[in-house]
C-alpha positions, -999 to 999 in steps of 0.1 A, spaced: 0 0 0 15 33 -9 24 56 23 35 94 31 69 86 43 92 111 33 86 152 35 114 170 15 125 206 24 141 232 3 163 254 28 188 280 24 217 262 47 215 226 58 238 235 89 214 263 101 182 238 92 198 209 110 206 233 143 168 244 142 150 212 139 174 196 163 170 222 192 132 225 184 125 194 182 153 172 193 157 153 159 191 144 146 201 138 107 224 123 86 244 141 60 241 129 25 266 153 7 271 189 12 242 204 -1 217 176 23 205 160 54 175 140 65 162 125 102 168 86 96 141 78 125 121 52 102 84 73 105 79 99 82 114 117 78 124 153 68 149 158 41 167 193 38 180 200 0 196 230 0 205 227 -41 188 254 -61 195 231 -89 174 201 -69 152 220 -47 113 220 -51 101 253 -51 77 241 -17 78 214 9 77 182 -15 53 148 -3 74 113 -10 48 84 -16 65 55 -8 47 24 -34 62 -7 -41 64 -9 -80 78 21 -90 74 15 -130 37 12 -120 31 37 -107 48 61 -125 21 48 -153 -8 50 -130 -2 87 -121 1 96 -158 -30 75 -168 -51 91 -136 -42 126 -150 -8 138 -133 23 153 -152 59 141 -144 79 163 -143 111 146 -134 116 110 -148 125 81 -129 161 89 -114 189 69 -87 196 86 -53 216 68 -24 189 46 -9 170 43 -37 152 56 -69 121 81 -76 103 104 -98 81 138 -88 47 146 -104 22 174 -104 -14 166 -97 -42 184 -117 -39 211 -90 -4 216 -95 11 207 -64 43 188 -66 47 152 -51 72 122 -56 69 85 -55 100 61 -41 111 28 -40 141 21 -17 172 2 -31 
C-alpha cells in the first residue's frame, strides 16, 4: 500500500536547518553530501535539500509504493504530469509529479 513517508524541504543552509530542527525538536540527521541532510528515524522523515539546482520550489510529499514503473504509469493515466523521470539517489530511486492542482509530489522505491 502506498504511504506518506518522506517530507522533503528546500532550505537556504543545511547546517542552520539541522541546528533548528534539532533544538526545536530534538531530531538528529544524517548528512548525505554537502548540499543535504535527512532524520533517519524510520516514521515519516524530513529531508533538507539546500541545491537550487534540486530543490522543489515548496515542501515536496514522497509516496512510498512498491512498483515504481507502475506507478509512475498509474499517475500519468489518472491525469498527473511528471515532471522529473524516474532517477537513482543513495537509498534508492524516484520520480516527482504534479497533480491536476499543481502541487508537486514524488513517489519512491528504496534500493
Amino acid at each position: 500500500m502506498a504511504r506518506l513517508d518522506y517530507l522533503e524541504l528546500p532550505v537556504a543552509d543545511t547546517t542552520r536547518a539541522k541546528a533548528f530542527y534539532g533544538a526545536a525538536f530534538g531530531w538528529s540527521f544524517a548528512d548525505y553530501g554537502p548540499t543535504y541532510a535527512a532524520t533517519t528515524s524510520g516514521d515519516t522523515d524530513i529531508g533538507f535539500q539546500a541545491d537550487p539546482a534540486e530543490a522543489s520550489s515548496a515542501a515536496l510529499p514522497v509516496i512510498a509504493v512498491d512498483d515504481l514503473e507502475a506507478a509512475l504509469a498509474a499517475v500519468a493515466a489518472a491525469g498527473g504530469r511528471v515532471t522529473k523521470p524516474i532517477f537513482a539517489f543513495p537509498g534508492g530511486r524516484r520520480f516527482h509529479f504534479t497533480d491536476p492542482d499543481g502541487h508537486e509530489l514524488a513517489a519512491v522505491t528504496a534500493g
